[in-house]
Structures are given as C-alpha cells and as structure tokens.
DRENDO-1510 file (C-alpha; in Angstrom, 1 decimal, always signed):
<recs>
REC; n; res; u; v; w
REC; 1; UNK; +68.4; -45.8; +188.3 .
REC; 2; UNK; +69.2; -42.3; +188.0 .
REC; 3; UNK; +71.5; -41.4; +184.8 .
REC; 4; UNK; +73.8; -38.9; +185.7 .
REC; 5; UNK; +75.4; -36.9; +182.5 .
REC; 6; UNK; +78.3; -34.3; +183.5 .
REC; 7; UNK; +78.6; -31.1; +180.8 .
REC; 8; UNK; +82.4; -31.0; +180.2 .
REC; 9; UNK; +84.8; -27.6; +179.0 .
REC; 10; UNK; +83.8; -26.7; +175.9 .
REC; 11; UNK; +81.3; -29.1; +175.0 .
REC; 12; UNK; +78.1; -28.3; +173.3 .
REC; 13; UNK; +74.6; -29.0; +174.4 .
REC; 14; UNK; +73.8; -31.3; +171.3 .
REC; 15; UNK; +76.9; -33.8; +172.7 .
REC; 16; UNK; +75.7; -33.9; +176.2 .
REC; 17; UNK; +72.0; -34.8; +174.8 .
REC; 18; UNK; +73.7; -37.1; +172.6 .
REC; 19; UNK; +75.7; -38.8; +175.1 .
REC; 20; UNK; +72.8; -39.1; +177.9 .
REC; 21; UNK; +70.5; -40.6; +175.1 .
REC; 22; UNK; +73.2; -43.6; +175.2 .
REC; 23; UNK; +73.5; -44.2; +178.4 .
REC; 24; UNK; +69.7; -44.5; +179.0 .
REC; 25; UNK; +69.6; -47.0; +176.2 .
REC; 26; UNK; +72.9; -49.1; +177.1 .
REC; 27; UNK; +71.1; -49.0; +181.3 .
REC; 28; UNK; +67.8; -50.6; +179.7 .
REC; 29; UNK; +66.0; -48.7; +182.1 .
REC; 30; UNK; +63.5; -47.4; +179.0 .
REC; 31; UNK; +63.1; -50.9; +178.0 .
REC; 32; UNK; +62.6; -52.2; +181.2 .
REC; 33; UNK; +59.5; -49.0; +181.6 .
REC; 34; UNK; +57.8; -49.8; +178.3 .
REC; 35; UNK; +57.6; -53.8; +178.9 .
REC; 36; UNK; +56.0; -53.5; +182.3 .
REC; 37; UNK; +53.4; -51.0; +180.7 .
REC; 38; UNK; +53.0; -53.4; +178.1 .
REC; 39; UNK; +52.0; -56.8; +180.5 .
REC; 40; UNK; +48.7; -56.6; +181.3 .
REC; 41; UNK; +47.2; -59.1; +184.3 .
REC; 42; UNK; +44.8; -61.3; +182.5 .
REC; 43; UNK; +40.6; -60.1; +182.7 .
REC; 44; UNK; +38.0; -62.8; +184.2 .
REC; 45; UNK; +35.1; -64.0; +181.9 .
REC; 46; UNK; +32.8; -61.5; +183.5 .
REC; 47; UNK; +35.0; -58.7; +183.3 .
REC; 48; UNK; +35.8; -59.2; +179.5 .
REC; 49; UNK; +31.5; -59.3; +178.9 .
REC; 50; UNK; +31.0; -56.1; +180.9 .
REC; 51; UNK; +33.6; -54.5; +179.0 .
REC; 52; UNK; +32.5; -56.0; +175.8 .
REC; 53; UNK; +28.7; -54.6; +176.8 .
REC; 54; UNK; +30.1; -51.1; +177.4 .
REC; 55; UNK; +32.2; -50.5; +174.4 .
REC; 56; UNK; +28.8; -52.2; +172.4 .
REC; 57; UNK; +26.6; -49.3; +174.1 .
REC; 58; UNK; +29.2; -46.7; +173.4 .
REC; 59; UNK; +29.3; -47.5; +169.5 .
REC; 60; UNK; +25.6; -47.7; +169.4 .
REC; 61; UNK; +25.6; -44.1; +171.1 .
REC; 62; UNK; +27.8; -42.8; +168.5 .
REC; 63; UNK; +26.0; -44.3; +165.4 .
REC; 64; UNK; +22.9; -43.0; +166.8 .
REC; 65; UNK; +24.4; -39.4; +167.1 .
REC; 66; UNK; +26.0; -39.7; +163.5 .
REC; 67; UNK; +23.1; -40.8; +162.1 .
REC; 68; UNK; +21.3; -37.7; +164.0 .
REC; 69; UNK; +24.0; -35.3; +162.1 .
REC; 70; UNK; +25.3; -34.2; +165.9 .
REC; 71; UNK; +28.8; -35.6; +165.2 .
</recs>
C-alpha cells in the first residue's frame, strides 16, 4: 500500500515528514515488512549439521589465522 502525503500552503518540511511517519505506522505496513523477514521456514536435520559443519570450519579458520598474528 502506497502512503500518499500531500505538502499543504505554508507548511514546513519537518510537518510533512512528521505526518507521513504516522500514517506508515497507523497502515501497519512497516510491521507487517519486519514480521515476514522475521519467520523463517523451519531447516531439516541435514541442513542444520551442514550448516553447523561450515560455521565450525569457519571458526577454526579464524582461530588459526589469529593465532598466526594475520588478523
């Protein structure tokens, strides 16, 4: 849904910002955007272990650089 904010006669920038911000938070539409990017569609067994093996490989990676002194 598109919010649609008309500058009146003699009104100042500030108010028009103002007065959009409200309307975009009295539509919902922003809280209606962040839930969806919040739900997440659930991971199979497998998926969560090869994820679980990469992020282990990356932190070993990065120890091994620290300990190195190239981080």
């Amino acid at each position: 849904m598109v919010q649609v904010t008309r500058k009146d006669k003699n009104e100042a920038n500030e108010n028009i910002i103002r007065r959009f911000n409200r309307k975009v938070l009295q539509s919902g539409v922003l809280a209606e955007a962040k839930a969806s990017m919040r739900i997440q569609r659930e991971l199979s067994k497998t998926e969560r272990r090869q994820k679980a093996i990469i992020r282990k490989e990356r932190k070993a990676d990065k120890m091994a650089k620290v300990r190195l002194g190239l981080r």
